[in-house]
LOKOLMI-878072 format. One record per residue (C-alpha): x, y, z; chain; residue number from 1; residue in three letters. Coordinates in steps of 0.5 Angstrom, whole numbers. Layout:
<atoms>
<atom X="X" Y="Y" Z="Z" cadena="A" num="NUM" residuo="Ala"/>
...
</atoms>
This chain:
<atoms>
<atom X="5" Y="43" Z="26" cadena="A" num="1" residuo="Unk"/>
<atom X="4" Y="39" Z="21" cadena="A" num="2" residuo="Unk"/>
<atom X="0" Y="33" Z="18" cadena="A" num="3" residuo="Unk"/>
<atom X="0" Y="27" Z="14" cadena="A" num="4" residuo="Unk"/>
<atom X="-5" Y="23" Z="11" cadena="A" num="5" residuo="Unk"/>
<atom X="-3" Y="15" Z="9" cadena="A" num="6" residuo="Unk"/>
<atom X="-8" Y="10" Z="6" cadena="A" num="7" residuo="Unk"/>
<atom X="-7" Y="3" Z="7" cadena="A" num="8" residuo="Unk"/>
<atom X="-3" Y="0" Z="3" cadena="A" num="9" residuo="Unk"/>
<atom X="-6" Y="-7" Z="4" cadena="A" num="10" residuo="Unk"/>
<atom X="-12" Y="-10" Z="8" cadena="A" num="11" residuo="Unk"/>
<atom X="-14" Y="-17" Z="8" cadena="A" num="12" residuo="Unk"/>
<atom X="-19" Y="-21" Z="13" cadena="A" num="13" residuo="Unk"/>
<atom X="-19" Y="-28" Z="15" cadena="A" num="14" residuo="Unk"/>
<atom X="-24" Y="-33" Z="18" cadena="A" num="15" residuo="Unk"/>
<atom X="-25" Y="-40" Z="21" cadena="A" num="16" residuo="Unk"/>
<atom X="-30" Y="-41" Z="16" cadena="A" num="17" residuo="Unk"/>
<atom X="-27" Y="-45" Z="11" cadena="A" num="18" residuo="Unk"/>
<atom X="-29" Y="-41" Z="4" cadena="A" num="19" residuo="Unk"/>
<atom X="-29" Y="-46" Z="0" cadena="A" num="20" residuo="Unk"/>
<atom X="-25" Y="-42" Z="-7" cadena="A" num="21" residuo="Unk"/>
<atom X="-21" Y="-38" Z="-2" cadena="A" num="22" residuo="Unk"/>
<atom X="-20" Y="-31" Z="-5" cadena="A" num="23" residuo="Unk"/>
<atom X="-19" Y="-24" Z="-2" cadena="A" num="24" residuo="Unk"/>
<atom X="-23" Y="-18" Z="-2" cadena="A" num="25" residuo="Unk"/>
<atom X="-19" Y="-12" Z="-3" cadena="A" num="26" residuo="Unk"/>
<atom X="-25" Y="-8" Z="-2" cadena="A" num="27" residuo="Unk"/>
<atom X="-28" Y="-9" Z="4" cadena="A" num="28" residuo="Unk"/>
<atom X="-26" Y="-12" Z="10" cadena="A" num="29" residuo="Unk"/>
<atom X="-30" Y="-16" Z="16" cadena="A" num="30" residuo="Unk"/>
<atom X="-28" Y="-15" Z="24" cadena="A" num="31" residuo="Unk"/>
<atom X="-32" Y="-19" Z="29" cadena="A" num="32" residuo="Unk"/>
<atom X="-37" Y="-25" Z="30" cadena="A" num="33" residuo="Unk"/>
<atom X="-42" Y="-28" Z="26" cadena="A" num="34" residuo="Unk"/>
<atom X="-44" Y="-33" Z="32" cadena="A" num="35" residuo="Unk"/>
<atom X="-41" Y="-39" Z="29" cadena="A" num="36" residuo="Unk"/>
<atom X="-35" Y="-36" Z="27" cadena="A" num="37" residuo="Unk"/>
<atom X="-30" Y="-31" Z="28" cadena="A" num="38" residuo="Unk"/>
<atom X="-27" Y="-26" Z="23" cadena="A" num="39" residuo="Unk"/>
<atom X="-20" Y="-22" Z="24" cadena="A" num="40" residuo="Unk"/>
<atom X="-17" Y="-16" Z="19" cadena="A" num="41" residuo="Unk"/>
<atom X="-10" Y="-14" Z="17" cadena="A" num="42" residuo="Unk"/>
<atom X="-8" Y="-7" Z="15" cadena="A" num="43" residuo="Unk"/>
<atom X="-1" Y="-5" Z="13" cadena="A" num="44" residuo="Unk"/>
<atom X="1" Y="3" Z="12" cadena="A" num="45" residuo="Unk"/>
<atom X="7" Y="6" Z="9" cadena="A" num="46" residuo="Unk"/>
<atom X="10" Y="10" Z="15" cadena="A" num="47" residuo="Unk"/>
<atom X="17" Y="12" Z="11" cadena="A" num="48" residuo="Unk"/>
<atom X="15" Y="18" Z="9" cadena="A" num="49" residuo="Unk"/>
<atom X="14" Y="21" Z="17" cadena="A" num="50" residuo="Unk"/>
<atom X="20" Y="24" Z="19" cadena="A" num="51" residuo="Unk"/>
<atom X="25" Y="21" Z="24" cadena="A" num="52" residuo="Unk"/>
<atom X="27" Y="27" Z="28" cadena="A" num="53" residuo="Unk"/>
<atom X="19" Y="29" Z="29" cadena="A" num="54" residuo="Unk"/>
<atom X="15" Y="28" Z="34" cadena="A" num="55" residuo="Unk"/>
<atom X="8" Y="25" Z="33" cadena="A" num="56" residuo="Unk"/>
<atom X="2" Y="29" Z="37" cadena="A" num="57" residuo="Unk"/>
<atom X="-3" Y="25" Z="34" cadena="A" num="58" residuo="Unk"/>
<atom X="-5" Y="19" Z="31" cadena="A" num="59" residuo="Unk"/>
<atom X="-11" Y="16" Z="29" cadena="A" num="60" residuo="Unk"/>
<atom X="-14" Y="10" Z="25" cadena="A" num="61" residuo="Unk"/>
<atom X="-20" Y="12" Z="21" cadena="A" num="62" residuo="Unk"/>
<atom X="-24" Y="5" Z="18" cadena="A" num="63" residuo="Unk"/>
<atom X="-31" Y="6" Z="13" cadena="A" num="64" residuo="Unk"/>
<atom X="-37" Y="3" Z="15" cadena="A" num="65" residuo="Unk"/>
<atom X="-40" Y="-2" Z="10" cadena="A" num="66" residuo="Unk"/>
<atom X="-46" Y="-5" Z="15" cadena="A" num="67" residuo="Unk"/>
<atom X="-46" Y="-7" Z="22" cadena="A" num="68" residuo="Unk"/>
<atom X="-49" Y="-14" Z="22" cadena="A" num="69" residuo="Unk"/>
<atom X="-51" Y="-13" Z="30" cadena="A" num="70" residuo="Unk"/>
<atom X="-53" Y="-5" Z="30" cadena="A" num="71" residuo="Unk"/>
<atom X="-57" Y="-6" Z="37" cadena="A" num="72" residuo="Unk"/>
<atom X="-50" Y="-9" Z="40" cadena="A" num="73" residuo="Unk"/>
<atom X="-45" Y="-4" Z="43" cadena="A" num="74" residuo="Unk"/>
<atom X="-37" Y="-7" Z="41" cadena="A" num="75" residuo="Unk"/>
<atom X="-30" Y="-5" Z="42" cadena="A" num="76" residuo="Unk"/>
<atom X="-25" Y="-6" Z="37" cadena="A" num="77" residuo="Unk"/>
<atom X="-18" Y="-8" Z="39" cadena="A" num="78" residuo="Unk"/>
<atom X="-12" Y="-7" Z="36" cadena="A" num="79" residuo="Unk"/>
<atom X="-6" Y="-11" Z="36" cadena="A" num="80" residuo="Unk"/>
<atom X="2" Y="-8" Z="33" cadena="A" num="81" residuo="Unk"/>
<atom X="4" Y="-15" Z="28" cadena="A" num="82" residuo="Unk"/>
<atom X="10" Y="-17" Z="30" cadena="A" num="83" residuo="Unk"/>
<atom X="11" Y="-21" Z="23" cadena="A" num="84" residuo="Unk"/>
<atom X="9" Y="-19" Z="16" cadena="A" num="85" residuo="Unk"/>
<atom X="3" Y="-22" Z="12" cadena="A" num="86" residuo="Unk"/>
<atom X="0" Y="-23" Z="6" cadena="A" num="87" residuo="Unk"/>
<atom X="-6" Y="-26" Z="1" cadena="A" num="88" residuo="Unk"/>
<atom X="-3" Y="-33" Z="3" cadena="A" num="89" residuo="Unk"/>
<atom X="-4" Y="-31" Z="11" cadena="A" num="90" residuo="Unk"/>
<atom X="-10" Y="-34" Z="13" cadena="A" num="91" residuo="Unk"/>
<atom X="-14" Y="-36" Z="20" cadena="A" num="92" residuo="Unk"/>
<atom X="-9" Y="-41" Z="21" cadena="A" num="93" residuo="Unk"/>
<atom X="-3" Y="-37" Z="20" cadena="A" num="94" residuo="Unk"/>
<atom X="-4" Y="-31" Z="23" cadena="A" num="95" residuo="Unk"/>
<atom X="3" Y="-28" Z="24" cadena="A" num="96" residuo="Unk"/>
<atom X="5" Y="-26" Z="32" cadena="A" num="97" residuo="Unk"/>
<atom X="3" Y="-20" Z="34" cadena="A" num="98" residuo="Unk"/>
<atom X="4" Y="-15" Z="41" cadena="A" num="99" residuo="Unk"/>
<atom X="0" Y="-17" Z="48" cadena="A" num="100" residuo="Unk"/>
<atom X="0" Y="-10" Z="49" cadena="A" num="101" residuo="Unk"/>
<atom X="-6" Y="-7" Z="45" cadena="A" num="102" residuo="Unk"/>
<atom X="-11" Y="-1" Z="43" cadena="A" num="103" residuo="Unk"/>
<atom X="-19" Y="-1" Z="44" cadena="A" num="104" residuo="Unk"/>
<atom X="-25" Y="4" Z="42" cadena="A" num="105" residuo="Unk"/>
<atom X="-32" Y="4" Z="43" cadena="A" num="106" residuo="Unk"/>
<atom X="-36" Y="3" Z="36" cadena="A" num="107" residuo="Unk"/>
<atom X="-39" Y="10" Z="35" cadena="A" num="108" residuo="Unk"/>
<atom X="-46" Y="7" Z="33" cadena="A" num="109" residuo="Unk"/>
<atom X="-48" Y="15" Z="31" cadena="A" num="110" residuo="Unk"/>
<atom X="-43" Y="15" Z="25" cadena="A" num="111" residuo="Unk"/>
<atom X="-40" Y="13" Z="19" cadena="A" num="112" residuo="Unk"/>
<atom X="-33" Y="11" Z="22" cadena="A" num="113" residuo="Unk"/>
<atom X="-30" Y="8" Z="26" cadena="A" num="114" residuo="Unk"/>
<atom X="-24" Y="13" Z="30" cadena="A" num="115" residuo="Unk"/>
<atom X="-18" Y="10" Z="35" cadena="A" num="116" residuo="Unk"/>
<atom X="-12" Y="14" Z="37" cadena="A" num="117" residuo="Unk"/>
<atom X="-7" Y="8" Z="36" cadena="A" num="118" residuo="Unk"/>
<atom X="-2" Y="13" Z="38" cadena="A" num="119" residuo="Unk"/>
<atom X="2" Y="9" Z="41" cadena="A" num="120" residuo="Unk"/>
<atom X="4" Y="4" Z="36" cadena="A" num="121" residuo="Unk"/>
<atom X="6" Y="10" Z="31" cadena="A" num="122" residuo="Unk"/>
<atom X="11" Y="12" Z="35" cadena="A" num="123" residuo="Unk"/>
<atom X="15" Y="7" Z="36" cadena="A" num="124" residuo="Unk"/>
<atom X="14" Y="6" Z="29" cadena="A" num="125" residuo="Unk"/>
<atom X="17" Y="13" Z="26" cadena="A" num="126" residuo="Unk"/>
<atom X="22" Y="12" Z="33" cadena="A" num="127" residuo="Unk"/>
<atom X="25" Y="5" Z="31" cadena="A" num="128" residuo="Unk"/>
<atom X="24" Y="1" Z="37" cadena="A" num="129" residuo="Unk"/>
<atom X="18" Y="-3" Z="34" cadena="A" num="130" residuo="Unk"/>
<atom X="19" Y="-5" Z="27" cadena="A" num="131" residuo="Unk"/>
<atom X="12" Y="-4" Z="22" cadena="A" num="132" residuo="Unk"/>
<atom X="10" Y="-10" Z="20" cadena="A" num="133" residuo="Unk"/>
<atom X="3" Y="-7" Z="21" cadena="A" num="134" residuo="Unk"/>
<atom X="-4" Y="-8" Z="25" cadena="A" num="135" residuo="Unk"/>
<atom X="-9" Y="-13" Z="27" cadena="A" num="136" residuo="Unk"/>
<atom X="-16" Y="-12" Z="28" cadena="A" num="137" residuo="Unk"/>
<atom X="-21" Y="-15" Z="33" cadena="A" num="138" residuo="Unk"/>
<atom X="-28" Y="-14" Z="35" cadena="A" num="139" residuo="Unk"/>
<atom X="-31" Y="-17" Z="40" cadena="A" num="140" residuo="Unk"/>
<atom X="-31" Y="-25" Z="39" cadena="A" num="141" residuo="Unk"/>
<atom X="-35" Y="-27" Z="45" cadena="A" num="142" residuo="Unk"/>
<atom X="-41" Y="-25" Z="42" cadena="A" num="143" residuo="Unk"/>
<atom X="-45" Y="-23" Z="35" cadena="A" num="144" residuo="Unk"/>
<atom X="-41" Y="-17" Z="32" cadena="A" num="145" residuo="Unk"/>
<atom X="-39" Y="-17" Z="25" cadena="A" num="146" residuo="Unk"/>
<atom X="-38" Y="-11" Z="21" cadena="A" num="147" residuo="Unk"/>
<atom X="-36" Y="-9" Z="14" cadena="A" num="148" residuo="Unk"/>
<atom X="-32" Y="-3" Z="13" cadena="A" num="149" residuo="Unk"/>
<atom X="-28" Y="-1" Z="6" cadena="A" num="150" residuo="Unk"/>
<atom X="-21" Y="-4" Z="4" cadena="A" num="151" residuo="Unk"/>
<atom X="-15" Y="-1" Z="2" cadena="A" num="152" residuo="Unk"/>
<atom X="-18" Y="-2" Z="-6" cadena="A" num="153" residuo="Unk"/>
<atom X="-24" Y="0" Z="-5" cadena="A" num="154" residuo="Unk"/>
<atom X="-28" Y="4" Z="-12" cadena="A" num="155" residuo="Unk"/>
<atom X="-28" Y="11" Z="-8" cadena="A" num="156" residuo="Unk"/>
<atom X="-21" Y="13" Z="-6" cadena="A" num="157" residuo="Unk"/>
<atom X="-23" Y="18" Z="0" cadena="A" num="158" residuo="Unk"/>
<atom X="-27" Y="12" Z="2" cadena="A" num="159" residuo="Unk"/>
<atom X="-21" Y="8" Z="4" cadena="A" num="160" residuo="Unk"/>
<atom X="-18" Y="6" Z="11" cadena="A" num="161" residuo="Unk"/>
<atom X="-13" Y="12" Z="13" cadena="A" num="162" residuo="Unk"/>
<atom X="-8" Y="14" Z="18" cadena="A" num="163" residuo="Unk"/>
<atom X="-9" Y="21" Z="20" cadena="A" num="164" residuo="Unk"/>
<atom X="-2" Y="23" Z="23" cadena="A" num="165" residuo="Unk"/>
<atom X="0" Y="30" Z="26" cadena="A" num="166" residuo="Unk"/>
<atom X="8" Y="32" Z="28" cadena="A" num="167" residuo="Unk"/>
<atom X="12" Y="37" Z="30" cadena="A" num="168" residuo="Unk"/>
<atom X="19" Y="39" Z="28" cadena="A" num="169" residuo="Unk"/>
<atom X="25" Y="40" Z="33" cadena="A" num="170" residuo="Unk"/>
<atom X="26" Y="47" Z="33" cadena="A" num="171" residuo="Unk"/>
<atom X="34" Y="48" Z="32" cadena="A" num="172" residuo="Unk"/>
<atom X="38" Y="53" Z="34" cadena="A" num="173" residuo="Unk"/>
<atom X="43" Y="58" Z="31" cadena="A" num="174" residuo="Unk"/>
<atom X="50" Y="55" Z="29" cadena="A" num="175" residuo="Unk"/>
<atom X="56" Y="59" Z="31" cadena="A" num="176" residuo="Unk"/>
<atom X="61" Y="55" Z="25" cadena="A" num="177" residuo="Unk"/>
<atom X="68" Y="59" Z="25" cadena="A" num="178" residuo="Unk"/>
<atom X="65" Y="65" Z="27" cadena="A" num="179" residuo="Unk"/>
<atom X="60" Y="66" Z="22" cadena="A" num="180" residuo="Unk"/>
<atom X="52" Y="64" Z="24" cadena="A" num="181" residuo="Unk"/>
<atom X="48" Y="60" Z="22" cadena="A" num="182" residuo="Unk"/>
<atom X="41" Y="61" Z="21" cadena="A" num="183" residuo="Unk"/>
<atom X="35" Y="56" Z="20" cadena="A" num="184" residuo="Unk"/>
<atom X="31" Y="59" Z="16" cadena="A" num="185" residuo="Unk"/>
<atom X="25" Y="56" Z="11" cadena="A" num="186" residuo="Unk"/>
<atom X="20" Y="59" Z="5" cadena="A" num="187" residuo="Unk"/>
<atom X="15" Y="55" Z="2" cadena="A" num="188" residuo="Unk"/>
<atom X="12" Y="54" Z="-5" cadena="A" num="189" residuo="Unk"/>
<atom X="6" Y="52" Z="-9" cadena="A" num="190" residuo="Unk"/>
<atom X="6" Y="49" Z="-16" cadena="A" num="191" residuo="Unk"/>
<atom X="0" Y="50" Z="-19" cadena="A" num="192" residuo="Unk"/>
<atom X="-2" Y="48" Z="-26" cadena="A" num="193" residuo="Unk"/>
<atom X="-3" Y="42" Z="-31" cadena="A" num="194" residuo="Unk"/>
<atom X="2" Y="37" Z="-34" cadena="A" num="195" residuo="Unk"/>
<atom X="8" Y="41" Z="-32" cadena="A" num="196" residuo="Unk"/>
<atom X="10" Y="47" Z="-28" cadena="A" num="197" residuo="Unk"/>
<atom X="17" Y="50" Z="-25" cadena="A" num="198" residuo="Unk"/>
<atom X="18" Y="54" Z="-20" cadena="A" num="199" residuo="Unk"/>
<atom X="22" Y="60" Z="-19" cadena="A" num="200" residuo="Unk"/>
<atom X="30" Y="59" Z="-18" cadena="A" num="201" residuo="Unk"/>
<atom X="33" Y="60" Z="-10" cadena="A" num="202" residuo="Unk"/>
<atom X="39" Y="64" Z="-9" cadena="A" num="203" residuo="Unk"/>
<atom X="43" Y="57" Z="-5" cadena="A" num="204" residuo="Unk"/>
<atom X="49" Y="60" Z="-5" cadena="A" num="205" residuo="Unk"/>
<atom X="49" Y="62" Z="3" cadena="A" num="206" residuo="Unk"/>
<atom X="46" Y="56" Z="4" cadena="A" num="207" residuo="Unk"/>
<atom X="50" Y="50" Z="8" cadena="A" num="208" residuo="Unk"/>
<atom X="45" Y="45" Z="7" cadena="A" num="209" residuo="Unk"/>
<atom X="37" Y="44" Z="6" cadena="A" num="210" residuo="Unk"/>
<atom X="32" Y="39" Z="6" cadena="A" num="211" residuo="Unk"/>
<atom X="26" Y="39" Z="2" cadena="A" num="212" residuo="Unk"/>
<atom X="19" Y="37" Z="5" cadena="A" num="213" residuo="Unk"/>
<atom X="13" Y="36" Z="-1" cadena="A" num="214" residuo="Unk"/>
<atom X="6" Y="35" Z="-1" cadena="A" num="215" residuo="Unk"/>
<atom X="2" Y="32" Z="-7" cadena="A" num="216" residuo="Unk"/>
<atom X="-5" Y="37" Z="-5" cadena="A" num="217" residuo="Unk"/>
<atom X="-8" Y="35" Z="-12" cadena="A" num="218" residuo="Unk"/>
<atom X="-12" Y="29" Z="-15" cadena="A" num="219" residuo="Unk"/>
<atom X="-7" Y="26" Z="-20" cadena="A" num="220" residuo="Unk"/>
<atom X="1" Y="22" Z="-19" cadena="A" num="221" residuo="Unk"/>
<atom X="6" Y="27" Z="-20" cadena="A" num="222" residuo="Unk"/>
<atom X="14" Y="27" Z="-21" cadena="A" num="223" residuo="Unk"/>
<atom X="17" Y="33" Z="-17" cadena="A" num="224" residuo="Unk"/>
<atom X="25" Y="33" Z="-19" cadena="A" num="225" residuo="Unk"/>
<atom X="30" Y="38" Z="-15" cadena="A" num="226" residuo="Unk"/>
<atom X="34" Y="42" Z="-21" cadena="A" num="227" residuo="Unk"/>
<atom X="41" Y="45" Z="-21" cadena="A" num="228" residuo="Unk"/>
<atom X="44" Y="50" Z="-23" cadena="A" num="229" residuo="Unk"/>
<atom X="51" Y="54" Z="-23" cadena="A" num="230" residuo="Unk"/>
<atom X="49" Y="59" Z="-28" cadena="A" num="231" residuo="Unk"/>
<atom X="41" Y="60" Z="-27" cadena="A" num="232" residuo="Unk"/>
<atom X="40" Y="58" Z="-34" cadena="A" num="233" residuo="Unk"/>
<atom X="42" Y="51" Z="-35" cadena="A" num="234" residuo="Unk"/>
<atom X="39" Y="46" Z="-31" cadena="A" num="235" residuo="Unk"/>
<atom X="41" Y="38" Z="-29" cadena="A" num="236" residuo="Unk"/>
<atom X="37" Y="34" Z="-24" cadena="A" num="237" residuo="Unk"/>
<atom X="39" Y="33" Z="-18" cadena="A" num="238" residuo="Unk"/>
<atom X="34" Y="29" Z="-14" cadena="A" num="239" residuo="Unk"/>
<atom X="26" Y="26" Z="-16" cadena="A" num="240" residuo="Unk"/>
<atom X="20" Y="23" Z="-13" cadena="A" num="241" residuo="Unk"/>
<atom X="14" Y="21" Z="-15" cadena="A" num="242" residuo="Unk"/>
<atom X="8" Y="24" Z="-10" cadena="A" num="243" residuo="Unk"/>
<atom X="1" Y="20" Z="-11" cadena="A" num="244" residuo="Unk"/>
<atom X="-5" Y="24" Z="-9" cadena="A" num="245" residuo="Unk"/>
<atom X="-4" Y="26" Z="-2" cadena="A" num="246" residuo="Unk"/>
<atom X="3" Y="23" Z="-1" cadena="A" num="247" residuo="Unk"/>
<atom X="8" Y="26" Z="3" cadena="A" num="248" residuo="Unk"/>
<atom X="15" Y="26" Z="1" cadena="A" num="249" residuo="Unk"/>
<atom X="22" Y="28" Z="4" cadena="A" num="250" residuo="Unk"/>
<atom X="28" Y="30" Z="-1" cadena="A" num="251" residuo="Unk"/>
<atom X="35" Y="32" Z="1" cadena="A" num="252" residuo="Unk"/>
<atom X="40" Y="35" Z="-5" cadena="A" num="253" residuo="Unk"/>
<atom X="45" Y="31" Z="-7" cadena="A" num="254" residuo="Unk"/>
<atom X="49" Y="36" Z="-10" cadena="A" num="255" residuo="Unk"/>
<atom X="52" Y="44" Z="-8" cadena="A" num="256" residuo="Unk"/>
<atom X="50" Y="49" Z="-13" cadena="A" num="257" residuo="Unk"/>
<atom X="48" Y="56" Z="-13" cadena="A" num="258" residuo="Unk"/>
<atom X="41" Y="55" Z="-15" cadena="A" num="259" residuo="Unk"/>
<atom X="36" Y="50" Z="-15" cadena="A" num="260" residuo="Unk"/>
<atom X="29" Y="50" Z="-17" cadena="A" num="261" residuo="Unk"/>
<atom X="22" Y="45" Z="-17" cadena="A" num="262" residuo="Unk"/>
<atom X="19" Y="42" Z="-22" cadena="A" num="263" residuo="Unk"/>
<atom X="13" Y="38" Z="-24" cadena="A" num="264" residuo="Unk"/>
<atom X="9" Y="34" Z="-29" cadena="A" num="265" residuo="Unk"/>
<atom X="4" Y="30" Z="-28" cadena="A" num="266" residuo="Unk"/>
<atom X="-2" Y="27" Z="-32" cadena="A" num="267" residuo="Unk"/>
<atom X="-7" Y="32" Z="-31" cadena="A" num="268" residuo="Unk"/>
<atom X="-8" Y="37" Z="-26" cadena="A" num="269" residuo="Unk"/>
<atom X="-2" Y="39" Z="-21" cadena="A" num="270" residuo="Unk"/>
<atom X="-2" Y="42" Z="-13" cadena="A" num="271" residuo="Unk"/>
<atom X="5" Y="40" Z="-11" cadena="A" num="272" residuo="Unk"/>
<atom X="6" Y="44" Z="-4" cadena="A" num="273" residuo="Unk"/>
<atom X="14" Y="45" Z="-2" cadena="A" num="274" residuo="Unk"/>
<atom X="17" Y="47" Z="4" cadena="A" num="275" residuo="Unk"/>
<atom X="25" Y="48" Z="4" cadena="A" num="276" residuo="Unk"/>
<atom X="28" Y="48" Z="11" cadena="A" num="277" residuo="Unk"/>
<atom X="35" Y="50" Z="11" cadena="A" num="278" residuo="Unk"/>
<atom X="41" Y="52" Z="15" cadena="A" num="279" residuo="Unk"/>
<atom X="43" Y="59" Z="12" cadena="A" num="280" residuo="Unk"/>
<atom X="51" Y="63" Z="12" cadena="A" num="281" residuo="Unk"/>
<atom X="48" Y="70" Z="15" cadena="A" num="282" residuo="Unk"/>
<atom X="54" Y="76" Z="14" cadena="A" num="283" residuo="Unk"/>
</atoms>
């Protein structure tokens, strides 16, 4: 089992109160009603890097609470999949359509967040029946709700909106290919340390193909190149990526060679985790 935390990449709140100089808080976001008037919130998260061939066991949404306006009220937030993207220039008047179909919780008064198992959005999502163009969120417009939460520029980075998403990868096989079996096989590696690291190099030469799933554990963007070599002294790039903190990356080789390595630079600490998923040639 494996998991994947994504922040928001974008989030907005709109109104029918007319906010006379109509400027977008990235910070916070508002969910509810004030009595007079209603307010709505848009979120969109990066679901690229989630694996097309996994399964999704769990999916939650994860909002920080700011301040709840109406503490002795109880409220269910509701939440719809967008079927239109939005942007700063959305407002109440605009909103994009969105699914009849939707998600709802009960606000837990006891904590400082508010969790929803929107499972059923995120598969479809990584399954491609339903495009992701993101979500909106309602809370309770038939009476006095409103409530504050962080946004996806909050100050405090661990404070921000999160999607917190567990999967499990099919199992494959053994392959028969021209009397030869091949092997799933797979080996993990950590890179540890400041402004650069690399890794030890990988014998690739009974490998038929691979793919490399990476981690970024640590606090600061990181570039994680895959290197080839046929000789296992002189290197070339094969593929790179940029991880931000947290972020869960995909890379597959572009090349065939006998060795492969990692390697890492970044600005500051590194804490790259890798996982090589490979098929494998056995004598």
């Amino acid at each position: 089992m494996s998991e994947i935390i994504l922040r928001a990449k974008l989030a907005l709140s709109v109104t029918n109160y007319e906010n006379q100089n109509n400027q977008v808080d990235k910070r916070i976001i508002f969910i509810g009603r004030d009595g007079k008037h209603n307010f709505r919130s848009l979120m969109f998260f990066d679901t690229s890097c989630i694996p097309e061939s996994c399964t999704i066991t769990k999916a939650e949404l994860v909002l920080f609470k700011i301040k709840d306006f109406y503490p002795t009220q109880d409220k269910i937030i509701k939440i719809h999949a967008l079927l239109d993207y939005f942007s700063f220039k959305t407002t109440y008047n605009n909103i994009p359509a969105y699914e009849s179909f939707f998600i709802e919780a009960p606000i837990d008064n006891s904590k400082i967040t508010a969790e929803v198992n929107v499972k059923d959005i995120v598969v479809r999502w990584v399954d491609g029946s339903l495009k992701n163009k993101g979500i909106i969120l309602f809370l309770n417009e038939n009476k006095k709700s409103l409530m504050a939460f962080t946004s996806f520029r909050f100050p405090i980075r661990y404070l921000r909106p999160l999607l917190r998403i567990e999967y499990a990868m099919p199992q494959i096989p053994d392959i028969i290919v021209s009397n030869q079996t091949v092997q799933i096989k797979e080996q993990e590696a950590i890179l540890i340390g400041t402004t650069q690291v690399i890794s030890n190099s990988y014998d690739t030469s009974y490998i038929l193909d691979g793919t490399v799933i990476a981690k970024n554990e640590g606090t600061n963007p990181t570039q994680l190149t895959l290197e080839c070599s046929n000789d296992n002294l002189n290197w070339i790039e094969d593929v790179s990526v940029i991880l931000e903190a947290g972020q869960i990356k995909i890379m597959v080789p572009k090349y065939y060679s006998k060795f492969i390595r990692f390697k890492a630079n970044a600005i500051g600490n590194i804490n790259i985790k890798i996982r090589y998923v490979y098929k494998e040639f056995m004598n």
